[in-house]
N, C-alpha and C positions, 0 to 999 in steps of 0.2 A: 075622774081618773085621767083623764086627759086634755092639754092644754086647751085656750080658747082659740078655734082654728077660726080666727073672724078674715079681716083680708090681708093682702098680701100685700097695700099701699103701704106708703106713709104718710106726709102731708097733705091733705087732699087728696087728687086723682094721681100723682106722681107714684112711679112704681121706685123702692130705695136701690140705688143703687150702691154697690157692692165694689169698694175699693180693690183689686187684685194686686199684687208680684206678683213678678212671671214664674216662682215656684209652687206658691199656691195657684194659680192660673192652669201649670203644669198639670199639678197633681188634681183638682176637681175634672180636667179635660178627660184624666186616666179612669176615673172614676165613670163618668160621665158614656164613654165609649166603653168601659166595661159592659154596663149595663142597658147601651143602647142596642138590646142582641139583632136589630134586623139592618143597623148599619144605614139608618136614612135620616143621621142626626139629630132624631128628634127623640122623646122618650114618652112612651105611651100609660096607662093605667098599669097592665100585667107587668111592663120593665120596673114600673116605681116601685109597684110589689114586689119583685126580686132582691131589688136594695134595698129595701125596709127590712126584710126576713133575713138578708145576711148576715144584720148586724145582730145583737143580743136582744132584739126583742121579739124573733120568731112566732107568733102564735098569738100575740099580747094586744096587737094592733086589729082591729075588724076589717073585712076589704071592705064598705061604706065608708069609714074614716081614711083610709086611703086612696080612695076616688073621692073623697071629700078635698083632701090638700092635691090631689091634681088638677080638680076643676080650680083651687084658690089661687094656683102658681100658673095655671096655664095665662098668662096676661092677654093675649091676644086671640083666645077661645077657640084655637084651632082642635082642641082637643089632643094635642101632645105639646110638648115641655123640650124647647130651642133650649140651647146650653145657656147662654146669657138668664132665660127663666131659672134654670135649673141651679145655678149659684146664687141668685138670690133665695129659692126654697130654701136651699140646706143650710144659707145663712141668716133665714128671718129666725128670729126669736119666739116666735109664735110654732115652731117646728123644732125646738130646743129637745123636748122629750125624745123625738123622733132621732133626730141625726146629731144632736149636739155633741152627745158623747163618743159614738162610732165615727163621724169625719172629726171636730174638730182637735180631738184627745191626738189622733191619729198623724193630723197635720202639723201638732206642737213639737211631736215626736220628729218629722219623717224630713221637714220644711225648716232650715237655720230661717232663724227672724230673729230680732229684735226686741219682737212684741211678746215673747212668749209669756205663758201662763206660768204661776210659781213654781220654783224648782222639786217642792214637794209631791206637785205630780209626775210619778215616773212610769206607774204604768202605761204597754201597748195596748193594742186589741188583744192578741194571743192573753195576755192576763186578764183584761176582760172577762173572756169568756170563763172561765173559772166558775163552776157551780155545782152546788149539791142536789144537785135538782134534775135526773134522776139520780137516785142516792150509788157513790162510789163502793159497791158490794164487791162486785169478782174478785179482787187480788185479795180481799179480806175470806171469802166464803172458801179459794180454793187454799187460804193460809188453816182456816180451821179445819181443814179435811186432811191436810199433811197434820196436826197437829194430835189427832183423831187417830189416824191409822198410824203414827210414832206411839203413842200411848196403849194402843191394840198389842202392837210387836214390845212394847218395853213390860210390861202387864204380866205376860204368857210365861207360864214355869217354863223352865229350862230354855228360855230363847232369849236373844239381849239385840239392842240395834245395834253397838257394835260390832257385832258380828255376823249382823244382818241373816238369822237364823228365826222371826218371827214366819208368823202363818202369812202377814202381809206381804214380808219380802219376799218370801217365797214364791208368792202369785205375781206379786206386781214388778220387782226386779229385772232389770234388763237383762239376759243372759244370751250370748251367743247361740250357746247351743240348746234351746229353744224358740229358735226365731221366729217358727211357726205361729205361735200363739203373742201373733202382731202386737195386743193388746198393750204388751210388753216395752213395745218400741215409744209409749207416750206413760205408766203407770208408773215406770223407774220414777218419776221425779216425787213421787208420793212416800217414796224411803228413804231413809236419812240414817248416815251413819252415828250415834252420837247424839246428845241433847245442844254440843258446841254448831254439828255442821245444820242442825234443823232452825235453831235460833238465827247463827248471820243469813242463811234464806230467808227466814220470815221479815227479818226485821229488812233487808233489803231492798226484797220482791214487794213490800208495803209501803217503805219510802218512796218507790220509786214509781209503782203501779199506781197507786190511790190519786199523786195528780194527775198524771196519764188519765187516767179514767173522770176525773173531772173537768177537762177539757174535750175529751174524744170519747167520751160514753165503755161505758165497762164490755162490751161485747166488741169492741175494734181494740181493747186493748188485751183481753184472752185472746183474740186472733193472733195478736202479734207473740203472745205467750207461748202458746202451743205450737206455734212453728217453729218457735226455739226450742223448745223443749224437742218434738220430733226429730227439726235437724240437726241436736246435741245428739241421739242415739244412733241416727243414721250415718255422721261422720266418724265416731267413735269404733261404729262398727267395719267402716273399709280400712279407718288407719289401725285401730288397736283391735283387730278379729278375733281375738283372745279374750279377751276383758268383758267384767259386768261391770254393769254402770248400775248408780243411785244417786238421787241426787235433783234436783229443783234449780243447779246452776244453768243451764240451760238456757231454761226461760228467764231467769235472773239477767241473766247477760242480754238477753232477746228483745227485754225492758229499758236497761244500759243505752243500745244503739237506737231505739226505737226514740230515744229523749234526742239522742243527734239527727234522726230521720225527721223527726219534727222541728225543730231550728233549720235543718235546710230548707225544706219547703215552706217554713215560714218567720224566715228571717227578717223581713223589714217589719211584720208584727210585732214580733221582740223587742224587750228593752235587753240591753246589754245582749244580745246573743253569742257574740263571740267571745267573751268571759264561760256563758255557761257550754257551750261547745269543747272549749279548753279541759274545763274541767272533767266531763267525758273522756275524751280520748287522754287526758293522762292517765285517771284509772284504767281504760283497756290496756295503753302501752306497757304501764306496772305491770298486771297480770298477765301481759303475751311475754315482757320482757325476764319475768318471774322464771314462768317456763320455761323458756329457752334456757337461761341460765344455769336452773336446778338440771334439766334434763342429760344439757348436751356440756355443758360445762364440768359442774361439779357429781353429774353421774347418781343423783340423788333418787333413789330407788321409794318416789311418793307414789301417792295412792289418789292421786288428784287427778281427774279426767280434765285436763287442759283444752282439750280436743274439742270436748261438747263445750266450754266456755265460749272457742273460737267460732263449731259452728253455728251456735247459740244464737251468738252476738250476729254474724254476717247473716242468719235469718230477720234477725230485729231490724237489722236496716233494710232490708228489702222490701219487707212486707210492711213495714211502719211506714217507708215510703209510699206505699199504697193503699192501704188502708186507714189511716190514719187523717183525720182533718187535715185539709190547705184551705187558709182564710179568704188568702187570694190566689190565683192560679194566673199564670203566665205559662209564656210557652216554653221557656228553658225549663221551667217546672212539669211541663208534659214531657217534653223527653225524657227530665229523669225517670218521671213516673211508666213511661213505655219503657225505660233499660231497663227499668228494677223486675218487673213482670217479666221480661225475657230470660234475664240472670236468672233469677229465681226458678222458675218455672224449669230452667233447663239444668241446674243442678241439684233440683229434687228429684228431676226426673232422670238423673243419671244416677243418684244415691239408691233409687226405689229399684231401678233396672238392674243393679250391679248386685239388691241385696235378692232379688228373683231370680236372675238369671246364673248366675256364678254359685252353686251350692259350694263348689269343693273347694273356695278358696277359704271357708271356714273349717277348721280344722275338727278332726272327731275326736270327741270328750273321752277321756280316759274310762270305762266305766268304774273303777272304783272312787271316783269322784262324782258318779249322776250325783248322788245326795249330800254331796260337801260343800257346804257354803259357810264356811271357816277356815278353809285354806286358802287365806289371801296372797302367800308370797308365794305360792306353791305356782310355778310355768304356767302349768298347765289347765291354771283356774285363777289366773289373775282378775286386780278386783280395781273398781274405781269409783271414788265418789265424785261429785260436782256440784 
């Protein structure tokens, strides 16, 4: 299973030396002090272990054969690996399996040369890492549970999803005026108005989750889900206090920015990154610029929760910025990653405070519409999907 780790000469006792430019020189140096974490230039057994597991073979290598290639690179037996050793390891051929792929794919990428390898390879590391291994379920398990409870509410005599009058929406629906039964504030996105508005959700939320999730594993990508979906209810509920919400846009959007949250933190992994960034943000500018226009322009009296798309989305880049793999981290990358926890944290906690603290800014429900959930245009029971 793996290469023959004999020695690390070449001709005789000569150790090979290793041609550098000063940009690959650069970038092994970067490498090299990444992983030197105690900072005394040298790199030890547990350091070589860091860098072997960062790359895509986590788990696959034994620590014996990794103290196997530190004793073969160590040349001068001190028992740690001088930078000068340390570029010959990652470039002997005898450690191809090891690092061939993660440094030198990386450096064809990152380093203008010359010498490059065919233009036919264009994947980064971020593509790399791409695997089915564990299998991308979330965005598919929580697509067949909307799928599930839309067929419950479209089923039931006398109830229709357009009019969102099943026994589902009933319970799960966002409604102002039951804010009490919080459950509410996350179960809205399980209703769908429509077989039109359940379909572009599924098909969406699945383009767009399933890589997500095989890059960054399906439990950091429902994180990032669910917080769009939450903070679609809770914004919808200070700007539009009136309004029920349904709807899976939310998290849809939450998925959207969470792909631009990942490109910033891991832009030099990327191939082409600024093409797929572009691509992003013209979709959100379309559907902010939609809104604006329908709303405050042509006065267009929709049934579209804009609201929860916008907070949706500004959760997805928050929390995608946190949650979410960095391949490499640097320190302008920690700062983002300290602002996004602060922003965030301090605008859900102004959404949560303002929906506890302030009852009467919600208005009381007419009672001859407690049980009307088909009076969409009606003031007093306005309605929205997303």
């Amino acid at each position: 299973m793996y290469p023959n780790l004999g020695t690390m000469s070449g001709d005789g006792d000569h150790q090979v030396e290793i041609p550098l430019d000063d940009g690959r020189n650069r970038y092994y140096n970067t490498i090299f002090e990444k992983y030197d974490k105690d900072r005394d230039g040298l790199i030890n057994v547990c350091e070589l272990r860091d860098l072997i597991e960062s790359g895509e073979y986590e788990h696959d290598i034994p620590p014996h054969v990794v103290k196997h290639i530190h004793q073969l690179a160590d040349a001068d037996n001190n028992k740690k690996i001088d930078f000068k050793e340390f570029v010959e390891m990652i470039n002997n051929p005898n450690f191809e399996y090891v690092f061939g792929r993660y440094i030198n794919r990386f450096i064809q990428m990152t380093i203008p040369s010359r010498r490059r390898l065919p233009e036919t390879v264009t994947d980064g590391i971020y593509e790399e890492e791409y695997s089915c291994y564990p299998p991308a379920v979330g965005m598919i398990i929580i697509s067949l549970i909307e799928i599930i409870f839309f067929c419950v509410d479209e089923a039931t005599e006398k109830s229709s999803t357009k009019t969102v009058s099943g026994p589902i929406a009933n319970v799960f629906i966002y409604d102002p005026y039951q804010r009490k039964q919080v459950w509410r504030y996350i179960t809205y996105m399980f209703v769908h108005v429509g077989p039109f508005h359940l379909v572009v959700n599924l098909l969406v939320q699945i383009l767009l989750g399933v890589p997500l999730e095989m890059v960054h594993r399906w439990w950091r990508v429902l994180l990032v889900y669910f917080a769009g979906v939450l903070a679609g209810s809770l914004g919808t509920s200070i700007t539009d206090p009136t309004v029920r919400l349904a709807g899976a846009s939310g998290g849809v959007y939450s998925l959207i920015t969470a792909h631009i949250a990942t490109i910033f933190m891991n832009w030099r992994e990327m191939t082409y990154p600024a093409l797929q960034l572009l691509v992003y943000i013209v979709v959100i500018a379309s559907d902010i610029g939609t809104a604006i226009y329908n709303r405050y322009v042509l006065d267009v009296g929709e049934h579209i929760g804009y609201v929860a798309h916008l907070t949706g989305a500004i959760a997805g880049l928050l929390v995608g910025l946190n949650v979410l793999r960095n391949l490499e981290v640097n320190q302008r990358e920690k700062i983002i990653w300290w602002t996004s926890i602060i922003v965030y944290t301090s605008l859900m906690a102004t959404a949560i405070i303002w929906n506890l603290a302030w009852p009467s800014y919600w208005p009381q429900k007419n009672v001859i519409l407690v049980n009307d959930y088909q009076g969409f245009n009606n003031s007093a029971n306005k309605f929205r999907y997303n």
